[in-house]
PQR file of N, CA, C, O and H, with PARSE charges and radii, in Angstrom:
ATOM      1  N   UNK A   1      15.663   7.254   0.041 -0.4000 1.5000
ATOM      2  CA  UNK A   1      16.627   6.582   0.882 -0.0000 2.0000
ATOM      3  C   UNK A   1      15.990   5.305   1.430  0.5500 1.7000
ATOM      4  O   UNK A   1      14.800   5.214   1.731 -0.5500 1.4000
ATOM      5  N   UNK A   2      17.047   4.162   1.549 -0.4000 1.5000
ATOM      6  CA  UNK A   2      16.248   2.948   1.909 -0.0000 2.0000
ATOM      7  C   UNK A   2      16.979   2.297   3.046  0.5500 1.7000
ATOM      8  O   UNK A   2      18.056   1.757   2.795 -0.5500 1.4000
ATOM      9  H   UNK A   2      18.014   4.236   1.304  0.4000 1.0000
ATOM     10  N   UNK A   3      16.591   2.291   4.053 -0.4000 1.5000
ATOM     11  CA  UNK A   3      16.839   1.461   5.248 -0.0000 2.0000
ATOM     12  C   UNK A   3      17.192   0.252   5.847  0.5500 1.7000
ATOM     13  O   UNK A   3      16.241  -0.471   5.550 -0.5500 1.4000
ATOM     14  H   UNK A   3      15.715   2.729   4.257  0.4000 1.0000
ATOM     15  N   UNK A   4      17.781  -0.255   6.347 -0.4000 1.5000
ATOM     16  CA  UNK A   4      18.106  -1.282   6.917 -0.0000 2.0000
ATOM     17  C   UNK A   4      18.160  -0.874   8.697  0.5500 1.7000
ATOM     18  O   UNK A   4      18.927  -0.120   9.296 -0.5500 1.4000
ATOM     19  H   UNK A   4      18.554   0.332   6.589  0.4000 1.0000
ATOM     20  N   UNK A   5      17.155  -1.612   9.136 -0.4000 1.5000
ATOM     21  CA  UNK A   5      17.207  -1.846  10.433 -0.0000 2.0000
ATOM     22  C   UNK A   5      16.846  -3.201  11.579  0.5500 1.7000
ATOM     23  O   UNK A   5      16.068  -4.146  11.445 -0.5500 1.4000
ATOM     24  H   UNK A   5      16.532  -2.224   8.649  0.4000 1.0000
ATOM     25  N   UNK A   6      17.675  -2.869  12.610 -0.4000 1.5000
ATOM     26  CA  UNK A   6      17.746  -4.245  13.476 -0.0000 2.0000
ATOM     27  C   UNK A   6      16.446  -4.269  14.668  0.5500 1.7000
ATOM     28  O   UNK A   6      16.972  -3.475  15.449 -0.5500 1.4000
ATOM     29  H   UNK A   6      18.307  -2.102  12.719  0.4000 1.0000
ATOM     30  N   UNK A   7      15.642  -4.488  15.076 -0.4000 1.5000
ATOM     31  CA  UNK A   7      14.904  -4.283  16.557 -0.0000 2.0000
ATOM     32  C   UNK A   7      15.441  -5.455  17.681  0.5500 1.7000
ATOM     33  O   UNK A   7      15.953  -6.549  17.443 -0.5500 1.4000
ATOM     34  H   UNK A   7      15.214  -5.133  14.442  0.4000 1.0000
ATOM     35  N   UNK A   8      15.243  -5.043  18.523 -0.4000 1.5000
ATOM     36  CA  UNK A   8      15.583  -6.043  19.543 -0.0000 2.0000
ATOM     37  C   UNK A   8      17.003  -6.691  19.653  0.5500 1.7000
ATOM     38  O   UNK A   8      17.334  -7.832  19.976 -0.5500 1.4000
ATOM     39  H   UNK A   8      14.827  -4.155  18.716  0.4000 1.0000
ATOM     40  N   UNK A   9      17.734  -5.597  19.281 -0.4000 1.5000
ATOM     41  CA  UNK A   9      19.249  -6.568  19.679 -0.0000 2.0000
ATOM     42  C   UNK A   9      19.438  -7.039  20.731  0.5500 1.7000
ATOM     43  O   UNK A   9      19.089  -6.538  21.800 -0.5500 1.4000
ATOM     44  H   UNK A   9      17.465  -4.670  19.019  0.4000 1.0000
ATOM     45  N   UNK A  10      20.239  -8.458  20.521 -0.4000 1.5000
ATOM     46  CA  UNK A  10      20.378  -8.921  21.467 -0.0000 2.0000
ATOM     47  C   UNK A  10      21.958  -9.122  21.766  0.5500 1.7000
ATOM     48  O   UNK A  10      22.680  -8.570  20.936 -0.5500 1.4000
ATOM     49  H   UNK A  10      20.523  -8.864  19.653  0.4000 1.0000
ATOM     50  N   UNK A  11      22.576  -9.770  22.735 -0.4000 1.5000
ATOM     51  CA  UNK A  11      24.560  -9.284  23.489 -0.0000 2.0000
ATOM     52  C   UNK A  11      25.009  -9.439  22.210  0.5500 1.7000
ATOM     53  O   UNK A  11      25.538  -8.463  21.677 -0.5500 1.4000
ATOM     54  H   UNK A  11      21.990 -10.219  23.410  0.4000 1.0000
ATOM     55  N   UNK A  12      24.862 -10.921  21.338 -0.4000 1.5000
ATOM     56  CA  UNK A  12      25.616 -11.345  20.251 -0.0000 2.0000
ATOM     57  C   UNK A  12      25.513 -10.220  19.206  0.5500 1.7000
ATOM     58  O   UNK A  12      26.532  -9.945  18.573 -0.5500 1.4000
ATOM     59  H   UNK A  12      24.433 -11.714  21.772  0.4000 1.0000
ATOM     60  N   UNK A  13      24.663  -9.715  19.030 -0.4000 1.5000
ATOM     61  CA  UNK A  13      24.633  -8.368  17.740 -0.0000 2.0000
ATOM     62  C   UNK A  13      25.087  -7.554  18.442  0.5500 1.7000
ATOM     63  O   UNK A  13      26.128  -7.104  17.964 -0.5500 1.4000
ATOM     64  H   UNK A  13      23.835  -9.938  19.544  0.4000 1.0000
ATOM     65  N   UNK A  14      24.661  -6.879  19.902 -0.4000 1.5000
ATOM     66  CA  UNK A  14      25.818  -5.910  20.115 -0.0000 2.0000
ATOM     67  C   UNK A  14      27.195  -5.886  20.462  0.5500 1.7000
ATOM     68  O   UNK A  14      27.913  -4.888  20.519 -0.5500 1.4000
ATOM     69  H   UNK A  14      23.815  -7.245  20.290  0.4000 1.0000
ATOM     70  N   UNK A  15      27.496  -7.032  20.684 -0.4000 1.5000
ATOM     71  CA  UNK A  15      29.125  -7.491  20.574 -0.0000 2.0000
ATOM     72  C   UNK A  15      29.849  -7.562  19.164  0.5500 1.7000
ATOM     73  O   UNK A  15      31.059  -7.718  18.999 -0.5500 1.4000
ATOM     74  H   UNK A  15      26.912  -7.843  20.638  0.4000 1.0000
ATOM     75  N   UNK A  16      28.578  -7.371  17.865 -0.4000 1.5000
ATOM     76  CA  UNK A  16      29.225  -8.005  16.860 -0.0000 2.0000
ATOM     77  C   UNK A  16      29.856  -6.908  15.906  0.5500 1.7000
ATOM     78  O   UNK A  16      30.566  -7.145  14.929 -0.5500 1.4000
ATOM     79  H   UNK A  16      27.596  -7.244  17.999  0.4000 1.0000
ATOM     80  N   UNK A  17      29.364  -5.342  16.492 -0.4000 1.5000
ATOM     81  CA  UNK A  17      30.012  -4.151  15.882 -0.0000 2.0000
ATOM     82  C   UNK A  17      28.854  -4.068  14.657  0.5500 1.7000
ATOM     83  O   UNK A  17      29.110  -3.037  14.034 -0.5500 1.4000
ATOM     84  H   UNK A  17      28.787  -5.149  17.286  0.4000 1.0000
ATOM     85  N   UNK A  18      27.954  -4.584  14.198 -0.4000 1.5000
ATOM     86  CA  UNK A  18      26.840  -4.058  13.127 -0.0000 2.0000
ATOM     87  C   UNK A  18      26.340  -3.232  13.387  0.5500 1.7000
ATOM     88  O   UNK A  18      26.113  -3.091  14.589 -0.5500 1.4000
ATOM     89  H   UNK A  18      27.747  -5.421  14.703  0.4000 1.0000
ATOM     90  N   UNK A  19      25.912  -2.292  12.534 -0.4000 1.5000
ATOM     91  CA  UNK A  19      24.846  -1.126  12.995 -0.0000 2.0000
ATOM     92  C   UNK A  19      23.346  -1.575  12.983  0.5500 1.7000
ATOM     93  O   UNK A  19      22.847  -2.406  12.224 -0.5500 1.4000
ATOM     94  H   UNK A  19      26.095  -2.406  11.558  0.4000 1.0000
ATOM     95  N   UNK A  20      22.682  -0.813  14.043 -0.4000 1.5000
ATOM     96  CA  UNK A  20      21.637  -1.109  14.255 -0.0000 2.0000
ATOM     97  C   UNK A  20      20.693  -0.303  13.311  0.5500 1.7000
ATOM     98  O   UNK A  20      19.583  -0.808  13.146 -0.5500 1.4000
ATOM     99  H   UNK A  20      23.087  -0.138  14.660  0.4000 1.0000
ATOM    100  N   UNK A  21      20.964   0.910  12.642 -0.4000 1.5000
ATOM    101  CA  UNK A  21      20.295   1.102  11.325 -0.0000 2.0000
ATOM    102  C   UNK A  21      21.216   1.399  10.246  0.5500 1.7000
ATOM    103  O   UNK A  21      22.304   1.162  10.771 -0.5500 1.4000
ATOM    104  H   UNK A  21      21.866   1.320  12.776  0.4000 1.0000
ATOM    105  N   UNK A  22      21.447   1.779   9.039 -0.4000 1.5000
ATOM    106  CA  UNK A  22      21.951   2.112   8.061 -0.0000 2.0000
ATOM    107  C   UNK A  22      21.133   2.618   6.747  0.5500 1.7000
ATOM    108  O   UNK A  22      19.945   2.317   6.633 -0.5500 1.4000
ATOM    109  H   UNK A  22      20.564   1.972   8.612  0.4000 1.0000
ATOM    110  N   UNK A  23      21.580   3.138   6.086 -0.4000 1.5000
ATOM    111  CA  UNK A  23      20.894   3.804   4.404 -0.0000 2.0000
ATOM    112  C   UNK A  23      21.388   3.318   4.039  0.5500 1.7000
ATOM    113  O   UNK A  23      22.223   2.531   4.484 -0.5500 1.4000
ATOM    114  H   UNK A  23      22.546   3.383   6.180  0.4000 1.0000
ATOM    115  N   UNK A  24      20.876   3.753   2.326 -0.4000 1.5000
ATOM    116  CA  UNK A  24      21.316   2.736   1.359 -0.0000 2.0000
ATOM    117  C   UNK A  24      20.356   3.893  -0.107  0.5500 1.7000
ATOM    118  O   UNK A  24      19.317   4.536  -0.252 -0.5500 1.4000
ATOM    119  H   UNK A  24      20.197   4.392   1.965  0.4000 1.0000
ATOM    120  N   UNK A  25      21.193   3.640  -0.615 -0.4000 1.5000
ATOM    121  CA  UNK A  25      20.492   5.094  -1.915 -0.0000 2.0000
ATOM    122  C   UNK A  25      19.759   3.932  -3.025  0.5500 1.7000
ATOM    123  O   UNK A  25      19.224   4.445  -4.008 -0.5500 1.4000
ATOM    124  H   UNK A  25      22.038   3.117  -0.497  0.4000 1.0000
ATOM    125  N   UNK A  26      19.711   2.471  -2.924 -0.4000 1.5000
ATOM    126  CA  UNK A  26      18.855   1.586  -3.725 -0.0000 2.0000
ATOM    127  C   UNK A  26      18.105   0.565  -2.764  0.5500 1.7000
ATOM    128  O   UNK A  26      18.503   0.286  -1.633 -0.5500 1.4000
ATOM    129  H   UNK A  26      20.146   2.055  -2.126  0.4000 1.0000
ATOM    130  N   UNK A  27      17.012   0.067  -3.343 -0.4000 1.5000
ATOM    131  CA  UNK A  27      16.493  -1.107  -2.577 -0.0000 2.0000
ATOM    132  C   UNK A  27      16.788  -2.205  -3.008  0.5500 1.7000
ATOM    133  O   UNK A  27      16.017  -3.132  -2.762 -0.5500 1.4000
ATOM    134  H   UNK A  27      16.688   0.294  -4.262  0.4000 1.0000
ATOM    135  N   UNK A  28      17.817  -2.415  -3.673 -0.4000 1.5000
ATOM    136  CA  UNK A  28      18.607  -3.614  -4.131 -0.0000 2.0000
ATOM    137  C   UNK A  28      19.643  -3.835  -2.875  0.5500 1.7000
ATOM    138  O   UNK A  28      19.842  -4.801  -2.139 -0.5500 1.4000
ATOM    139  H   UNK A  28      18.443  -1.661  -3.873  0.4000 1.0000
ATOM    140  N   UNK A  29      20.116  -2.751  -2.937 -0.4000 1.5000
ATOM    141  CA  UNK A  29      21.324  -2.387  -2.388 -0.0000 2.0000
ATOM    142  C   UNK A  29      20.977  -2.666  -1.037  0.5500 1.7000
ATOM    143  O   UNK A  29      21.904  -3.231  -0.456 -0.5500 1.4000
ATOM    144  H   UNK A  29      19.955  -1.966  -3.535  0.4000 1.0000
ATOM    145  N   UNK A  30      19.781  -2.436  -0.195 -0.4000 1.5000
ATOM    146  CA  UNK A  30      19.397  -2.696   1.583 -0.0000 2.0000
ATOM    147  C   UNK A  30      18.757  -3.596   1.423  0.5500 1.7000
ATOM    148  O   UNK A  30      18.033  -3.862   2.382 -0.5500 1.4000
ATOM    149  H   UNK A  30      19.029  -1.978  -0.667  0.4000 1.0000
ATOM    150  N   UNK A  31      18.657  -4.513   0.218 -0.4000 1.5000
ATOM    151  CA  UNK A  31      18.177  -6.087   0.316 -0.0000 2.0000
ATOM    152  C   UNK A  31      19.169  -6.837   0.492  0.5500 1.7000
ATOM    153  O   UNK A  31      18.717  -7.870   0.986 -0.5500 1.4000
ATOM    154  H   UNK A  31      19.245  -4.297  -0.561  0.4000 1.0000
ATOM    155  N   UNK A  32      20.340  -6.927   0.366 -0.4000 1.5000
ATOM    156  CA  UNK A  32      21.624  -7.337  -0.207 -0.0000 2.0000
ATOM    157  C   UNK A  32      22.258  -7.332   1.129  0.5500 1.7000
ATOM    158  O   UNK A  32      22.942  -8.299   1.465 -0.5500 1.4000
ATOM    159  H   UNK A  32      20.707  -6.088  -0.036  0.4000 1.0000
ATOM    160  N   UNK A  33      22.065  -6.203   2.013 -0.4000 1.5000
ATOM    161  CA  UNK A  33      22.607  -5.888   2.994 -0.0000 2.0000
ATOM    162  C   UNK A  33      21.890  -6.337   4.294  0.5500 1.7000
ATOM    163  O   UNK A  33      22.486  -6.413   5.368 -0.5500 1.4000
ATOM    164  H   UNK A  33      21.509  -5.418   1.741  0.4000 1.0000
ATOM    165  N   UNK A  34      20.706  -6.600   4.151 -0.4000 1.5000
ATOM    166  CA  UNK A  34      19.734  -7.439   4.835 -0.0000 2.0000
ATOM    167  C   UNK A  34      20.057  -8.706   5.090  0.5500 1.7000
ATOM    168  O   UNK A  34      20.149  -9.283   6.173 -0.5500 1.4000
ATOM    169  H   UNK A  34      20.221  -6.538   3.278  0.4000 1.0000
ATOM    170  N   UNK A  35      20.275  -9.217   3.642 -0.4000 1.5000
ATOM    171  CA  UNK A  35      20.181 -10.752   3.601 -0.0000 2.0000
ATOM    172  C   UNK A  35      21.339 -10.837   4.286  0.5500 1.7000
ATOM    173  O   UNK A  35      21.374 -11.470   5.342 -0.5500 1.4000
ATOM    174  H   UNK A  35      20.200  -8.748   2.762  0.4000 1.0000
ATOM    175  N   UNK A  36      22.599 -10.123   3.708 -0.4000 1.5000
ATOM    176  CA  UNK A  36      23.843 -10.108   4.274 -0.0000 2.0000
ATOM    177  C   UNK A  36      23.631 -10.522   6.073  0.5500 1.7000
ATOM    178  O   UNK A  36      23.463 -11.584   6.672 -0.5500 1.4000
ATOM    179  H   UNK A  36      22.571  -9.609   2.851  0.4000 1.0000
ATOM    180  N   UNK A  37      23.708  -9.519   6.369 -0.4000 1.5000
ATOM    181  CA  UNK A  37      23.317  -9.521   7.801 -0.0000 2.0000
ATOM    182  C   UNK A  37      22.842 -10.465   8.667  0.5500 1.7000
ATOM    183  O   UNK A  37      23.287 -10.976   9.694 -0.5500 1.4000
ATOM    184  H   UNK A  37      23.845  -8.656   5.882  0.4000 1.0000
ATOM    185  N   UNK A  38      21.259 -10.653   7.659 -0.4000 1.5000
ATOM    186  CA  UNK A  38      20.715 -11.631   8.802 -0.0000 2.0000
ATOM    187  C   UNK A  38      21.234 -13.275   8.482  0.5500 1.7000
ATOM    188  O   UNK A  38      21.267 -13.935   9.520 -0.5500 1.4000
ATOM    189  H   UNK A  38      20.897 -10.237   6.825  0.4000 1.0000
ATOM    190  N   UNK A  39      21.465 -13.712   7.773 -0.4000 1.5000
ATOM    191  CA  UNK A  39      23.151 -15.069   7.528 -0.0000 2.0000
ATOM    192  C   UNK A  39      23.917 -14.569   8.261  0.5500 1.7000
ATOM    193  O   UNK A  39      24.190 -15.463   9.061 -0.5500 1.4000
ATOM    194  H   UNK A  39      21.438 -13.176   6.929  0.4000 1.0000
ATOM    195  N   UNK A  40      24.529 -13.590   8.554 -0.4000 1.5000
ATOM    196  CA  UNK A  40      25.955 -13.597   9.234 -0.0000 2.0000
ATOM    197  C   UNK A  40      25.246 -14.309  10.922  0.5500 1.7000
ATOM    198  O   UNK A  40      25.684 -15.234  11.607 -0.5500 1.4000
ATOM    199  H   UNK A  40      24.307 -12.863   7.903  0.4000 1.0000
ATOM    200  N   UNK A  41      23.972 -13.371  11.150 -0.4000 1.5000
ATOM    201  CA  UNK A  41      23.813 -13.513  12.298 -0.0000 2.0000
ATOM    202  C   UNK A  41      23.416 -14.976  12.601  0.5500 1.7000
ATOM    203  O   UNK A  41      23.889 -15.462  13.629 -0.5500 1.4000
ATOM    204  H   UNK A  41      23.616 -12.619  10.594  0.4000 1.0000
ATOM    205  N   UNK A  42      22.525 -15.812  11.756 -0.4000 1.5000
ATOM    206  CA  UNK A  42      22.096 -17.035  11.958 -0.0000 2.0000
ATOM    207  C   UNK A  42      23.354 -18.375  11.560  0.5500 1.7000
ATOM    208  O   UNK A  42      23.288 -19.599  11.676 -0.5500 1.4000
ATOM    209  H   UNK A  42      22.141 -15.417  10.921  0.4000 1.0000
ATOM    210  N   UNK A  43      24.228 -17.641  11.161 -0.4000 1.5000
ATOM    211  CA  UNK A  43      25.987 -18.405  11.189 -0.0000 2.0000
ATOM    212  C   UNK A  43      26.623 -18.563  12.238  0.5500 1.7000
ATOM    213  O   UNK A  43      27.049 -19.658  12.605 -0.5500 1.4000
ATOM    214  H   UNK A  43      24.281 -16.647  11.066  0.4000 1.0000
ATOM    215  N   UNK A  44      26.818 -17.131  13.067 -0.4000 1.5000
ATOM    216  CA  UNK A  44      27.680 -16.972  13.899 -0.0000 2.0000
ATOM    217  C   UNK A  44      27.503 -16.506  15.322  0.5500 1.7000
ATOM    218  O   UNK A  44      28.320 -16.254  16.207 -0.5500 1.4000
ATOM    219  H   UNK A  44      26.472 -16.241  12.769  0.4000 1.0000
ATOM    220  N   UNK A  45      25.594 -16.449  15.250 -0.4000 1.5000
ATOM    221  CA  UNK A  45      25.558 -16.280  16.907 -0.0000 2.0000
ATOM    222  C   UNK A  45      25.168 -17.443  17.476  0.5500 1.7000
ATOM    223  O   UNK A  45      25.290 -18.554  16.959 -0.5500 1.4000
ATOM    224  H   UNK A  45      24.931 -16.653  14.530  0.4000 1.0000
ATOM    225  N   UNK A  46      24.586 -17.142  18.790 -0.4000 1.5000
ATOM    226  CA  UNK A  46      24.800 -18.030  19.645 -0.0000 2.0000
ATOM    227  C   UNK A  46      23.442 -19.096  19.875  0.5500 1.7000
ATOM    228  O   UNK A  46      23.123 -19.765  20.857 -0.5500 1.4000
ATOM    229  H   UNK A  46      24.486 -16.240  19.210  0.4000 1.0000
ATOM    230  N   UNK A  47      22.813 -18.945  18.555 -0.4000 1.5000
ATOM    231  CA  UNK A  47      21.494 -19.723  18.505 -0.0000 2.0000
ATOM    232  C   UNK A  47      20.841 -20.025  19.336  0.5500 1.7000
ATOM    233  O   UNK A  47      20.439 -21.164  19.576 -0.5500 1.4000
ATOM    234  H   UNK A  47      23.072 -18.402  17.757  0.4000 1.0000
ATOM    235  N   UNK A  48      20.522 -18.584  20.191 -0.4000 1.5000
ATOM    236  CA  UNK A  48      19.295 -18.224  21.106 -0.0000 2.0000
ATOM    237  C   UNK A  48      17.731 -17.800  20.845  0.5500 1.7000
ATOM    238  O   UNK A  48      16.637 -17.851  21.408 -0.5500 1.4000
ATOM    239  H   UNK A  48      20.848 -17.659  19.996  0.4000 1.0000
ATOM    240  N   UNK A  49      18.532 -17.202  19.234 -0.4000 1.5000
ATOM    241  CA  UNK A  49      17.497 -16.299  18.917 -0.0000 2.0000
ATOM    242  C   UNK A  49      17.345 -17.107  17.301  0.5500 1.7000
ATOM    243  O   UNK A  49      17.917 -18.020  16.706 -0.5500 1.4000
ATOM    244  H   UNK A  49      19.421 -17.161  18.777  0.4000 1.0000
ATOM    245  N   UNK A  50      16.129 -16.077  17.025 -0.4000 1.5000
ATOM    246  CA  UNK A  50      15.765 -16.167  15.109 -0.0000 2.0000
ATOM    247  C   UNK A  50      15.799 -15.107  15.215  0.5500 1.7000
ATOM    248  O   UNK A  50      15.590 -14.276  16.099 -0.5500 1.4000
ATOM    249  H   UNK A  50      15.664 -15.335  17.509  0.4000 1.0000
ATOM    250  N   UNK A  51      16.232 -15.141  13.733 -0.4000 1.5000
ATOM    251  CA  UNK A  51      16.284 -13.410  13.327 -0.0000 2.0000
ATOM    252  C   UNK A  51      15.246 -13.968  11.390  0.5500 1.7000
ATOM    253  O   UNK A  51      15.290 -14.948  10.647 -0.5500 1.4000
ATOM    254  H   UNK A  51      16.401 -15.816  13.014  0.4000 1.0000
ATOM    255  N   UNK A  52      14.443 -12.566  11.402 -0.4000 1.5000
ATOM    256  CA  UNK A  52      13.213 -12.431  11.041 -0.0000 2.0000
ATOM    257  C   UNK A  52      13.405 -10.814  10.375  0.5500 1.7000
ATOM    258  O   UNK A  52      13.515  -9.684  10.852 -0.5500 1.4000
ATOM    259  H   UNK A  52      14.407 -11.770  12.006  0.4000 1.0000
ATOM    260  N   UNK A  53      13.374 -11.422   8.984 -0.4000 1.5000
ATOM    261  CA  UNK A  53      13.172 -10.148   7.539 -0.0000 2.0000
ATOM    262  C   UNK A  53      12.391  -9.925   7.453  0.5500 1.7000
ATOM    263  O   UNK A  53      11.614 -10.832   7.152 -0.5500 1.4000
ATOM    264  H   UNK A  53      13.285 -12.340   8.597  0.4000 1.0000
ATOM    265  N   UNK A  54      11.755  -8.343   7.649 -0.4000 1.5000
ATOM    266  CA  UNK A  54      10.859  -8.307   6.666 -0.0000 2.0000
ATOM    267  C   UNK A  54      10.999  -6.767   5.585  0.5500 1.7000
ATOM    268  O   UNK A  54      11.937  -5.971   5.562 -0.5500 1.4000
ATOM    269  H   UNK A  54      12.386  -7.606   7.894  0.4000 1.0000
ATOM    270  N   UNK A  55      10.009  -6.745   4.955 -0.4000 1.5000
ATOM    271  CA  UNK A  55       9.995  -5.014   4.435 -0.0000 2.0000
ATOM    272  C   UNK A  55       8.951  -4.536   4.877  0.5500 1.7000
ATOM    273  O   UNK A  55       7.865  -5.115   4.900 -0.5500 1.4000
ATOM    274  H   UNK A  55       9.247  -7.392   4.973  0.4000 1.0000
ATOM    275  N   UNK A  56       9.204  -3.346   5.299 -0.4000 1.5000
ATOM    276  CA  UNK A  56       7.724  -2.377   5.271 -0.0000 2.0000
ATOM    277  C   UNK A  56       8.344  -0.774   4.908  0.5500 1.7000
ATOM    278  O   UNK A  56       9.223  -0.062   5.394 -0.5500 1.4000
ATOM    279  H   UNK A  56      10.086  -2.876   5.280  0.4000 1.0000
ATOM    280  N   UNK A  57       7.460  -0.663   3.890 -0.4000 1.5000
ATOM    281  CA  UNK A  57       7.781   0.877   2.855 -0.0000 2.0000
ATOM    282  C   UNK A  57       9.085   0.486   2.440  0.5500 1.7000
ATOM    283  O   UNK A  57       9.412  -0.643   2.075 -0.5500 1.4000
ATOM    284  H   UNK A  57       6.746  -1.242   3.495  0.4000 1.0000
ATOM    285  N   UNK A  58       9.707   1.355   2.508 -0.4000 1.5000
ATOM    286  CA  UNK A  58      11.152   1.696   2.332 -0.0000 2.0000
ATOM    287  C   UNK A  58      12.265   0.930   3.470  0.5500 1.7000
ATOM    288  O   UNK A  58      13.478   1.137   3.473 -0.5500 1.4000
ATOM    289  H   UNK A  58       9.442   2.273   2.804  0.4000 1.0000
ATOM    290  N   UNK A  59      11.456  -0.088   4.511 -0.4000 1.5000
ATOM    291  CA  UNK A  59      12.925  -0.460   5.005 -0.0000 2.0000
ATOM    292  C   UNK A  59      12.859  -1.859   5.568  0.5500 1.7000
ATOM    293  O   UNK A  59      11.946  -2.395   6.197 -0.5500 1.4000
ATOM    294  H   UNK A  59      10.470  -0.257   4.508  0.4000 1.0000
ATOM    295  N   UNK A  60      14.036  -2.326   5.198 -0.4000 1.5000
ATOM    296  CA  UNK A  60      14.014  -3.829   5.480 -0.0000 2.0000
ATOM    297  C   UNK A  60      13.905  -3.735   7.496  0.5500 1.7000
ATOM    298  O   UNK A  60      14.249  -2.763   8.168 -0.5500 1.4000
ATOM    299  H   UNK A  60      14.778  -1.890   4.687  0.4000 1.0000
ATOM    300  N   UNK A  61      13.492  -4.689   7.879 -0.4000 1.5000
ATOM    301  CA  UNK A  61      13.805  -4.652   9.497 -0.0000 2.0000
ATOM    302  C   UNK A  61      14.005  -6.024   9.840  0.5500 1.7000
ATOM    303  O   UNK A  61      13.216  -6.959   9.702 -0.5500 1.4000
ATOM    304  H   UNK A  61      13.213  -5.479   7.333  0.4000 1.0000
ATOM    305  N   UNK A  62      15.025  -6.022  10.248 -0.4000 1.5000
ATOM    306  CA  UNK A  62      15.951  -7.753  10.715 -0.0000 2.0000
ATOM    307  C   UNK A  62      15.332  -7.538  12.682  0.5500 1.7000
ATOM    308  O   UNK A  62      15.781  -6.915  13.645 -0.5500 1.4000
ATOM    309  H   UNK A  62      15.666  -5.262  10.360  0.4000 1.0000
ATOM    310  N   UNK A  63      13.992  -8.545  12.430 -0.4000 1.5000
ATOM    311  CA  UNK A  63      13.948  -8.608  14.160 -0.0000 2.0000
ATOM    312  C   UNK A  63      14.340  -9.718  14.932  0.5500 1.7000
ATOM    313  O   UNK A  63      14.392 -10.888  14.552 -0.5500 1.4000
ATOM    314  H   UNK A  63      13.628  -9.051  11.649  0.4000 1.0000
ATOM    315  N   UNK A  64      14.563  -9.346  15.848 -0.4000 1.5000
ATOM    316  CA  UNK A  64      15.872 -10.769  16.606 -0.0000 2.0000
ATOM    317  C   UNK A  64      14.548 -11.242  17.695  0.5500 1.7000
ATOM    318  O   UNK A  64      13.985 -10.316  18.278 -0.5500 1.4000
ATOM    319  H   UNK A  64      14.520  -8.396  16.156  0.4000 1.0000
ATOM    320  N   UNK A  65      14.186 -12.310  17.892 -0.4000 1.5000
ATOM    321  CA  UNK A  65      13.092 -13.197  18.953 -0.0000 2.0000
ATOM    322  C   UNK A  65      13.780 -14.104  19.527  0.5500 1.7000
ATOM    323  O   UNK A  65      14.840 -14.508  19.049 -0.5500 1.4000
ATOM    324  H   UNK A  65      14.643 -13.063  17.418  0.4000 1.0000
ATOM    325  N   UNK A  66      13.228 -14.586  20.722 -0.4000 1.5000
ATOM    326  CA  UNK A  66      14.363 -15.383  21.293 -0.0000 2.0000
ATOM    327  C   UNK A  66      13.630 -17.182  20.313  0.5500 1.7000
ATOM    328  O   UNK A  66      12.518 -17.348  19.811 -0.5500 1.4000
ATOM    329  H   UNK A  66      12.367 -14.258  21.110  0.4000 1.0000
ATOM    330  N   UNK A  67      14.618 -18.014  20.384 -0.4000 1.5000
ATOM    331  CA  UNK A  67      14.083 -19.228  19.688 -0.0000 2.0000
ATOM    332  C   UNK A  67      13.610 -20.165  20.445  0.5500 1.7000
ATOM    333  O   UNK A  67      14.062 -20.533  21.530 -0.5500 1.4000
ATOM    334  H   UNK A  67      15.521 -17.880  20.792  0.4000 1.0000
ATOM    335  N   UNK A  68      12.329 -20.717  19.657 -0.4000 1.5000
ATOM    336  CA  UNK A  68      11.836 -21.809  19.777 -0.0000 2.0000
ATOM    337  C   UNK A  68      11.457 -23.480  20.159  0.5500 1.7000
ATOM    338  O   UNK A  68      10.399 -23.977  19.774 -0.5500 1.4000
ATOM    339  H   UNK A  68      11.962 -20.418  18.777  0.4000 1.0000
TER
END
């Protein structure tokens, strides 16, 4: 099983109805859903933050920092 998870949400992701983890039965499939994700978020929030991919083992983790 392969993972997708968020750390550090911040109002705009929890206002935005995404889940903060999810499965995924391929690692194609929670790359896809990663990338997905972290574009939606660097589209449509409130450009406070970066949001930051990475993998470790089995799971992608989208971490939200405040910006720069």
């Amino acid at each position: 099983m392969y993972m997708v998870e968020v750390k550090n949400p911040c109002r705009c992701f929890l206002r935005s109805g995404m889940a903060e983890r999810e499965s995924f039965a391929t690692l194609a499939e929670a790359r896809e859903e990663a990338e997905k994700m972290r574009d939606e978020m660097e589209r449509h929030f409130c450009k406070k933050h970066d949001f930051v991919l990475t993998q470790t083992g089995l799971t992608f983790v989208i971490t939200i920092i405040p910006s720069r």
